[in-house]
N, C-alpha and C positions, 0 to 999 in steps of 0.2 A: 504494500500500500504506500509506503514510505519514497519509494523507488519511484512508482506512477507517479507523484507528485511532484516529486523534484524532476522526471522529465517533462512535466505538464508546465513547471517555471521554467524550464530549460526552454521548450518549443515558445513562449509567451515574450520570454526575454527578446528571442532571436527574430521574432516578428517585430516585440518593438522597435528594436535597433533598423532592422529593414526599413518600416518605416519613419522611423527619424534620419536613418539619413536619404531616403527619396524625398522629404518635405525640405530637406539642407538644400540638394538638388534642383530643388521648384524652387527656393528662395533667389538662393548663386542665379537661374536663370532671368527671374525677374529683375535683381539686380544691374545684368548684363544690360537686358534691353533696356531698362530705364536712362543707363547710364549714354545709350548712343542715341536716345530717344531727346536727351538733354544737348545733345550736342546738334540733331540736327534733326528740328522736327519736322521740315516740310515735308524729308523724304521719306519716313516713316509710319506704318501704317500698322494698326491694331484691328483686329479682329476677332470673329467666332467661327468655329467651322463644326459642320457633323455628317455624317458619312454612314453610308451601308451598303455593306457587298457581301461577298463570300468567303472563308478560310479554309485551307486544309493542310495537311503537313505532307512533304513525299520527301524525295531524297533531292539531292541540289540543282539539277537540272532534268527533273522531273517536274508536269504540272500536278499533276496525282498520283498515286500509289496505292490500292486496296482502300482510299479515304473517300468517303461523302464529303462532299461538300456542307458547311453548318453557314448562318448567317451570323453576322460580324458589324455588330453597331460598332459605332466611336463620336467622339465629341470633344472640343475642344479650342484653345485658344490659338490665335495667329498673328505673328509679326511680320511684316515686309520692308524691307529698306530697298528704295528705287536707286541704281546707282545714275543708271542713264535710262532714257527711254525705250531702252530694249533689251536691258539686262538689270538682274533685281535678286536680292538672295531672300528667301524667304524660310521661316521656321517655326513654334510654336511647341504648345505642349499639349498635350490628350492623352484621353482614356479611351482603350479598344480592347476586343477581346481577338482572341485567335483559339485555334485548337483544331478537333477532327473528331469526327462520325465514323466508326466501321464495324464490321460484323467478325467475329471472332467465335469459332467452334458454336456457333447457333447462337448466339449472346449478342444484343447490341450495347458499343461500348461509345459513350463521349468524353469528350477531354474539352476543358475547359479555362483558357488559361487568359487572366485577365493582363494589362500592360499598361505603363507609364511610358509615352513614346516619348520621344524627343526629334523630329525630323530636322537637317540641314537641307535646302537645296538650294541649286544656283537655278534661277527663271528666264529663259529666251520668250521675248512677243516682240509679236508684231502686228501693227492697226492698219494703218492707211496705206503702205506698202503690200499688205497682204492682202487688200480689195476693200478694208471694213471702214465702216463712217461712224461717225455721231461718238465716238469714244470706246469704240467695242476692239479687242483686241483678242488675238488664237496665242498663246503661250505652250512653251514643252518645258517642262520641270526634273531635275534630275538631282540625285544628290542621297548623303547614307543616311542612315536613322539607326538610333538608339535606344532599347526599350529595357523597361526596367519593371521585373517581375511582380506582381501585387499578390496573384491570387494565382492557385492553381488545383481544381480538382476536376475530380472524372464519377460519370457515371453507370453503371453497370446495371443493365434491365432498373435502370430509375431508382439504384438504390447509390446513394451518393458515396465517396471517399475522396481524404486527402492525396494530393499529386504534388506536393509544393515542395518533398523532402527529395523526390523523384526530376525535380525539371530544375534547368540552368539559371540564376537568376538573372543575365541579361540575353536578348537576343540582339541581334547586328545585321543588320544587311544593308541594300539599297532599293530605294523609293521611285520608280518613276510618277511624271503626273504630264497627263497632255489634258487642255479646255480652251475655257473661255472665260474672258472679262466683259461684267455689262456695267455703266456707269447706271447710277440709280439714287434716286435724289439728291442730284445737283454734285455732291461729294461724296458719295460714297461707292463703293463698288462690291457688284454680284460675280463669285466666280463659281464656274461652275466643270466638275474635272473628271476625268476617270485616273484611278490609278491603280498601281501594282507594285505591289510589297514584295521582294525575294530575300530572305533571311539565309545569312552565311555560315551561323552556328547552330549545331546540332542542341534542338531543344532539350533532351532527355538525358539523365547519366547514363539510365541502364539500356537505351534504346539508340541505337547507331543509326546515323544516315538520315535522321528525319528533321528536315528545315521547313520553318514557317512559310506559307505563300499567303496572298493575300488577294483581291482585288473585288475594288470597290468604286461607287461613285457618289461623290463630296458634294456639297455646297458650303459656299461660304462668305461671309460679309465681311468689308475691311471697311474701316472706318478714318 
């Protein structure tokens, strides 16, 4: 009994630490932008974004493997600094889920793993040279991301278990994003995107070869 206990403060501890230092992480990031936000606010731009597509895990250059596809909300904040009219690095911070559906020895099994992203990318658009008026512009978006494990369990014929001692606590890949810009009341802007997640680290300890995919399509308001 003694024993359960003290791993039950053991497992409590190691969560809170996880998340104290992911809220350090959220801080340091706010920090950052605030700090280039002060320096130069024309070109800077804050938003919200939320998103839903699909996830599933296979191997690295695989789009699936033995996995269903499951749906994949996410939600979240956006920065953009415009350097020049045709290139702009944009980032932000959210919450998504990832994970995989599949059937094992007559069993259906889900995995469900929730995420602190972190995306970088550098932004290409183009408006008027690429046919569009009135302030509307096509952008491709490329760039890595950085997620940071919150939650992670599975479940078996609907009966639930921990997976959190089982999976990696960061994932790594790169992001693409290709859309669209619409300007909307007078200063603000609607964008609107598809994109795809390819994750370079193997999510599981005891499970080889299986990376995160992702793809989904966005909306989002900058302000």
């Amino acid at each position: 009994m003694l024993q359960k206990s003290e791993k039950q403060l053991t497992q409590l501890h190691k969560q809170g630490s996880k998340m104290s230092f992911s809220l350090k992480k959220l801080v340091l990031l706010m920090v950052v932008v605030l700090s280039v936000s002060a320096t130069s606010n024309a070109q800077l731009q804050y938003g919200v974004k939320a998103s839903a597509g699909a996830t599933c895990q296979s191997d690295m250059l695989e789009i699936a493997k033995n996995c269903d596809v499951r749906f994949s909300p996410s939600i979240g904040l956006l920065a953009k600094y415009q350097f020049t009219n045709a290139f702009a690095i944009k980032s932000g911070l959210e919450y998504l889920q990832k994970g995989r559906s599949y059937d094992e020895n007559g069993s259906s099994l889900t995995n469900k793993l929730q995420y602190l992203n972190l995306p970088v990318k550098a932004e290409f658009s183009a408006g008027e040279k690429a046919g569009f008026k009135n302030g509307q512009r096509i952008y491709f978006a490329v760039g890595p991301y950085l997620s940071y494990l919150l939650d992670a369990k599975g479940e078996l014929n609907d009966v639930s278990f921990d997976l959190q001692s089982d999976t990696k606590d960061f994932d790594f890949g790169l992001s693409y994003e290709i859309g669209f810009d619409f300007p909307v009341f007078n200063t603000k802007t609607l964008q609107v995107g598809l994109n795809y997640d390819m994750g370079f680290i193997e999510v599981y300890k005891s499970e080889p070869d299986l990376h995160n995919k992702m793809a989904s399509i966005s909306l989002g308001l900058l302000f």
